[in-house]
C-alpha positions in Angstrom: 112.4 26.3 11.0 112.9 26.5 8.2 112.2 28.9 4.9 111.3 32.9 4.6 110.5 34.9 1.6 111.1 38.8 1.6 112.8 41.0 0.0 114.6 44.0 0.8 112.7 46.9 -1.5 110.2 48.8 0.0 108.1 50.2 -3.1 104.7 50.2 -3.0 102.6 47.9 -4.5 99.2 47.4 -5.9 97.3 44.3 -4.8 94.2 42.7 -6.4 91.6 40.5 -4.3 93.2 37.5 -2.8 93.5 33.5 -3.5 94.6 31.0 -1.1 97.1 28.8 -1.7 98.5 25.6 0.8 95.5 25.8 2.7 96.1 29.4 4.6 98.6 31.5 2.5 97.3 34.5 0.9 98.1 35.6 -2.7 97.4 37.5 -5.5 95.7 36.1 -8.4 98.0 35.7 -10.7 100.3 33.8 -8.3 97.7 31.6 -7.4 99.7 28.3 -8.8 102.2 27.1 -6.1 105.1 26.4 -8.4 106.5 29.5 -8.5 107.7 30.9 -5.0 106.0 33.5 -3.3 106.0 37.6 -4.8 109.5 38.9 -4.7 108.2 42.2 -3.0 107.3 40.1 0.4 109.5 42.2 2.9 109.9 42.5 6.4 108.4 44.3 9.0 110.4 47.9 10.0 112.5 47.5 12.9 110.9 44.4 14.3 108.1 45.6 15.2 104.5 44.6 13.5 101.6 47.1 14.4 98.2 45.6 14.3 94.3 46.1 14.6 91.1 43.3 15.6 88.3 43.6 13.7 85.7 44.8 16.6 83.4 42.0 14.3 85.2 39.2 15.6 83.6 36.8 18.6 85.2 37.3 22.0 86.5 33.2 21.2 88.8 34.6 18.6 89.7 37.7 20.1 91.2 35.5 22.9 93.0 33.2 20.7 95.1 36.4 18.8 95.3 37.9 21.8 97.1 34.5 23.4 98.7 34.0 19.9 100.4 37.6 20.3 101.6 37.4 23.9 103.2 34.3 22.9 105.3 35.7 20.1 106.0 38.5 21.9 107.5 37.3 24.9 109.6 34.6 22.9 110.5 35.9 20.0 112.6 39.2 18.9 109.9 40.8 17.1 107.7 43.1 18.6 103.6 43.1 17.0 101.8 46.4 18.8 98.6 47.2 19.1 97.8 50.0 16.6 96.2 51.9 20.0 99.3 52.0 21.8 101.4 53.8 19.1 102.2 56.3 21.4 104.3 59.3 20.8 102.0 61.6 18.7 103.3 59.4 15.8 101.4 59.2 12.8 99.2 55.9 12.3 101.8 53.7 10.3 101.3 53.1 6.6 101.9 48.8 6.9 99.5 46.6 9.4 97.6 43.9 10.1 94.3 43.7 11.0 93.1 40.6 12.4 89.2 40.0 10.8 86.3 37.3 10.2 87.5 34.8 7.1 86.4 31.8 5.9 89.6 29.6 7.6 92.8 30.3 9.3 95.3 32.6 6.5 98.0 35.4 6.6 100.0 36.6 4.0 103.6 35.8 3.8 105.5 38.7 5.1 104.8 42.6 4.8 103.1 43.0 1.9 102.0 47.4 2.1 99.3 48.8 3.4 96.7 47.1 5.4 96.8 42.9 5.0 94.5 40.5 6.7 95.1 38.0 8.9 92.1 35.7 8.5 90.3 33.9 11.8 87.3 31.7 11.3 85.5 30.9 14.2 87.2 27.3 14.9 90.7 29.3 14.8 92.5 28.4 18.0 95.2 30.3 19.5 97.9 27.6 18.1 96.6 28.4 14.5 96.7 32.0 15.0 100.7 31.6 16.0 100.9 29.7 12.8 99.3 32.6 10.9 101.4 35.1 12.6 104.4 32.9 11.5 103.4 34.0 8.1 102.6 37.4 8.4 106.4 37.7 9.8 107.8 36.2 6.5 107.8 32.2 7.3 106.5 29.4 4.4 105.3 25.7 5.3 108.1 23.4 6.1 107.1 20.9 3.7 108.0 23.0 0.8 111.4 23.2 1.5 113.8 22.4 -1.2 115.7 19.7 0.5 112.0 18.5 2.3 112.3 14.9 0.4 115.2 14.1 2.5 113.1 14.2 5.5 109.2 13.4 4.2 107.5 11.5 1.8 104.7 13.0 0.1 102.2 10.5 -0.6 100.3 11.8 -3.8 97.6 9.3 -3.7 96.5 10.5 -0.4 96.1 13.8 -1.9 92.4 15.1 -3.3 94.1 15.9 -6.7 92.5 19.7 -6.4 95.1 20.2 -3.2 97.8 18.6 -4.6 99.5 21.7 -5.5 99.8 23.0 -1.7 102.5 20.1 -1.6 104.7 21.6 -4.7 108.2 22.4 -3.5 109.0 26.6 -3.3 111.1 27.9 -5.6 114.5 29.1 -5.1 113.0 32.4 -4.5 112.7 31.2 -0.9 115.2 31.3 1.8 115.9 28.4 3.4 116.9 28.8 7.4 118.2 26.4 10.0 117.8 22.3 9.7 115.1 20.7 8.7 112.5 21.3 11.2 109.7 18.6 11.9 108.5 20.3 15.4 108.2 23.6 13.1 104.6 25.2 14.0 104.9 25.9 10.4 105.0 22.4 9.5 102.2 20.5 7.4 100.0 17.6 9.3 100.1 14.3 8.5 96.3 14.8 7.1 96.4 18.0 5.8 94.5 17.5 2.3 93.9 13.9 2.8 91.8 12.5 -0.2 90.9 8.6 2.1 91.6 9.3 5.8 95.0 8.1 4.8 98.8 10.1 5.8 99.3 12.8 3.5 103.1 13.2 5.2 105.0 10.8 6.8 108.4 11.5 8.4 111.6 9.6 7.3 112.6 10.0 10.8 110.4 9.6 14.3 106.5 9.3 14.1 103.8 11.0 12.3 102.7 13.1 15.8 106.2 14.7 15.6 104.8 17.2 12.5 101.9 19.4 13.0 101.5 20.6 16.3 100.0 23.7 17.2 101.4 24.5 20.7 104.0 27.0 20.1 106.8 28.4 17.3 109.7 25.9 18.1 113.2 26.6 18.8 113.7 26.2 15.2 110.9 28.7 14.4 112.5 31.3 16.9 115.8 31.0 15.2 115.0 31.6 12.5 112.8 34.9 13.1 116.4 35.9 14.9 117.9 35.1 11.9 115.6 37.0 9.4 115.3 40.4 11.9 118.8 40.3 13.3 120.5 43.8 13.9 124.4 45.0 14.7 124.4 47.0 17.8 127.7 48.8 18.4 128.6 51.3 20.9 131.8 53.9 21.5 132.2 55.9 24.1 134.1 59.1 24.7 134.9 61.2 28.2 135.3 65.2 28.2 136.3 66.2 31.3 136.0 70.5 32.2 137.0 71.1 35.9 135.3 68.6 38.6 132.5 67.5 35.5 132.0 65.3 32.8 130.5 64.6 29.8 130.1 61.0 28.4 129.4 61.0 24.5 128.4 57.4 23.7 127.4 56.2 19.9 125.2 53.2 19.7 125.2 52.3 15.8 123.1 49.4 14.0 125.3 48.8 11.0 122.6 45.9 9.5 119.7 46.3 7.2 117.3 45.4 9.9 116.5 48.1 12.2 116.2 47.2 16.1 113.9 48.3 19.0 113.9 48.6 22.3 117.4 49.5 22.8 118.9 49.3 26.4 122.0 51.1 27.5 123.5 50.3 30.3 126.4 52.7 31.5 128.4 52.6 34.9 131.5 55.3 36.2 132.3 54.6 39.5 130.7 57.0 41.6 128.7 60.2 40.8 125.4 61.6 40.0 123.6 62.3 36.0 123.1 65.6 36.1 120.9 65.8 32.6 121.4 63.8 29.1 120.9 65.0 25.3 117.0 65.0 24.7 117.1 63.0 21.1 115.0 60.2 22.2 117.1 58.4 24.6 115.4 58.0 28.4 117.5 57.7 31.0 117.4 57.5 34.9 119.7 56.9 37.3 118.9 55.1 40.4 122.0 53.6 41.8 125.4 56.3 42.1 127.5 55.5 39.6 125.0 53.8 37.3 122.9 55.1 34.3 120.0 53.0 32.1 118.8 54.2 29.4 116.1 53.2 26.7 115.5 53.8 22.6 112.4 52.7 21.1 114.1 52.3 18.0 116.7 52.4 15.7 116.7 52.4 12.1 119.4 49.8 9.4 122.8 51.6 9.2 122.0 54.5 11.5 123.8 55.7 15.1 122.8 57.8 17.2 124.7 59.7 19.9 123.8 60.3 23.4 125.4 62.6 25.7 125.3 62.3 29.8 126.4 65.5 31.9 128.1 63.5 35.2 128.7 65.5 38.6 132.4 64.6 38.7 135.3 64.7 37.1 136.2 61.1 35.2 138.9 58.9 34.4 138.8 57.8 31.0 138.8 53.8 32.3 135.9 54.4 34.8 133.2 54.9 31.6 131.7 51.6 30.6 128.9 51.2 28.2 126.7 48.0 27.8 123.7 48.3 24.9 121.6 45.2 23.9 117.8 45.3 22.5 114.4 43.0 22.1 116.0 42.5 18.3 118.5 40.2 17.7 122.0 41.0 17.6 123.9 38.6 15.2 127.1 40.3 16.5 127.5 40.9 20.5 131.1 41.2 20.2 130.7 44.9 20.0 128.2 45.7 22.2 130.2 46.9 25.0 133.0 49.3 25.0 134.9 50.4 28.0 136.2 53.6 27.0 140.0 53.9 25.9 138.8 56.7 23.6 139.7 60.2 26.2 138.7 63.8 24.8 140.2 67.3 25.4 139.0 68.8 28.0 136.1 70.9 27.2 137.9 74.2 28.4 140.8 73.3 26.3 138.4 72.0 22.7 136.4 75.1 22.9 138.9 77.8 23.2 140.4 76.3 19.7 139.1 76.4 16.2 141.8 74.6 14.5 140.8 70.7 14.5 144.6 69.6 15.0 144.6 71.7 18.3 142.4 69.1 20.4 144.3 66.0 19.0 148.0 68.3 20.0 146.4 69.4 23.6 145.8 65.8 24.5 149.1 64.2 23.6 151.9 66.4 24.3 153.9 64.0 26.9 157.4 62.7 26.2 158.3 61.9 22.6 154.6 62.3 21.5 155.0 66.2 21.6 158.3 65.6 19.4 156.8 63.4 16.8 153.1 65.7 16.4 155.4 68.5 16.1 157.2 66.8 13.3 154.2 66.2 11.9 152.5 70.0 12.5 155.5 71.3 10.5 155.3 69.3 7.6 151.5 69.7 7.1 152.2 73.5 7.2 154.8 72.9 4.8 152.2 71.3 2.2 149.8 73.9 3.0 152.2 76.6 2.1 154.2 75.2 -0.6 151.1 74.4 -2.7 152.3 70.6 -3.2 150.8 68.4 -5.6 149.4 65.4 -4.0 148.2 62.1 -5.8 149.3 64.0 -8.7 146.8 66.9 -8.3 147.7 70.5 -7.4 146.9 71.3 -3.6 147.4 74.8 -1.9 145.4 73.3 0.9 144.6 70.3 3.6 141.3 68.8 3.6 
């Protein structure tokens, strides 16, 4: 796969009954006509992960199907869709869903629209068609409609009952386009779908009409592009205070995308030694091997950080502290998601008996011609501070 369409504003919006266009995409009314790409307010789902509700109306045939549909996307994909009953936490019942309920076919909306949106599942729904649906709901379109799609397919209008032809129009440029062409796309068309004679609606330029259509499983392309759309930037730094025969790791794991992540793993190792506690700001942490520390996030939220903090039994080395973070999201940039730290702190005797924010940086570094040069550098900021400079042209009697 493929194509997407979201958008990255997250204002709420007021919907009026549905309309289906392409067979099993929901819409408003007034964007009932398929020449104009899907609403620009189609987002994405917050952090990867898509809660979600079944209608207690549907048969116990459909309810198998989602629930087949789900564990597939789950366990292949980066995105996580959760059950609205195990939104654990004391966490208030989130604002966006979906809720899985009796329809008259197979349709999803494209993408988090606000609020509660249907996924439809008519009786003769099969798991395969649920993952299709689901495809939607996540922010993918039909492969067919693809800008570039005549370079792979031929449409063949005649075929079409001239009510359906518009579920064949090409998406606007509103739409994102993803990855190569993809004919094995779960999100891909039939070579029936809409047929007018019992003739091909679709044919492929390339390969054989049963290469489009199929209902097993999201391709590779698919899964790509899901990466692609809910991709993060995990980074972490570490630090290492040392105060007599302890330690204290500070370690910052930072998403610096748009996309939030979730379930965030931190792996950290230091030799030998025990965790004697870590900062309670979410992180969970055990430590079953000496020397070794895992640690989990649910979540982390587009250009955040946050900073954990491990108490260890002995006194550390600044190259002994290694930290390791992945997460079920994507990462479009694992180059930084390990740091081994070269970053060492005063020791917490030393930084606590000090207000001054120089006097850390001075009680680390004093060896050799270091201590000359900071010295050099001590007097001439005292200098400024004293001689009320002007600096950048602006009158200073101080150093921020």
């Amino acid at each position: 796969m493929t194509m997407a369409s979201f958008a990255g504003a997250d204002t709420p919006v007021e919907w009026s009954a549905p309309e289906l266009i392409e067979g099993d995409i929901l819409v408003e009314q007034s964007h009932k006509r398929r020449s104009i790409a899907l609403p620009a307010n189609v987002q994405l789902w917050v952090d990867g992960i898509v809660p979600f509700a079944i209608d207690p109306a549907l048969s116990e045939a459909s309810v198998a199907a989602i629930e087949t549909a789900v564990e597939h996307w789950n366990r292949a994909s980066g995105v996580t869709l959760l059950p609205l009953q195990q939104w654990g936490g004391g966490a208030a019942t989130p604002a966006d869903s979906i809720l899985f309920q009796p329809g008259p076919g197979c349709a999803s909306w494209v993408g988090r629209r606000g609020g509660v949106q249907e996924i439809w599942v008519a009786s003769n729904c099969a798991a395969g068609s649920v993952m299709h649906e689901i495809g939607h709901a996540l922010g993918l379109e039909h492969e067919h409609t693809r800008p570039d799609r005549d370079q792979f397919i031929t449409i063949h209008w005649d075929n079409i009952d001239p009510e359906k032809r518009h579920n064949f129009n090409i998406a606007d440029a509103g739409s994102r386009v993803l990855g190569e062409y993809d004919y094995s796309s779960i999100m891909h068309y039939g070579p029936n779908n809409f047929t007018l004679n019992g003739k091909p609606t679709i044919t492929p330029l390339v390969g054989s009409a049963d290469t489009i259509g199929q209902r097993r499983s999201p391709s590779p392309g698919d899964l790509a592009a899901i990466a692609n759309l809910y991709a993060s930037d995990l980074s972490v730094v570490t630090h290492v205070y040392t105060d007599g025969q302890s330690s204290e790791a500070t370690i910052q794991v930072s998403n610096d995308h748009a996309q939030g992540a979730h379930t965030i793993e931190l792996s950290v190792t230091f030799g030998e030694g025990r965790l004697l506690g870590h900062s309670d700001n979410g992180w969970q942490c055990s430590s079953a091997d000496s020397g070794r520390v895992s640690c989990l996030l649910e979540r982390l939220p587009a250009s955040s950080s946050s900073i954990l903090v491990l108490d260890l039994d002995r006194r550390l080395a600044v190259e002994e502290l290694t930290a390791v973070v992945s997460s079920k999201t994507p990462d479009d940039n694992p180059g930084n998601n390990a740091d081994k730290s070269g970053n060492p702190a005063p020791a917490l005797a030393a930084a606590s008996a000090v207000e001054d924010p120089l006097a850390p940086v001075f009680s680390t570094s004093l060896n050799g011609g270091a201590a000359t040069w900071l010295l050099f550098v001590l007097a001439l900021l005292l200098f400024y501070r004293q001689s009320g400079c002007r600096v950048d042209g602006q009158a200073s009697d101080r150093i921020e």
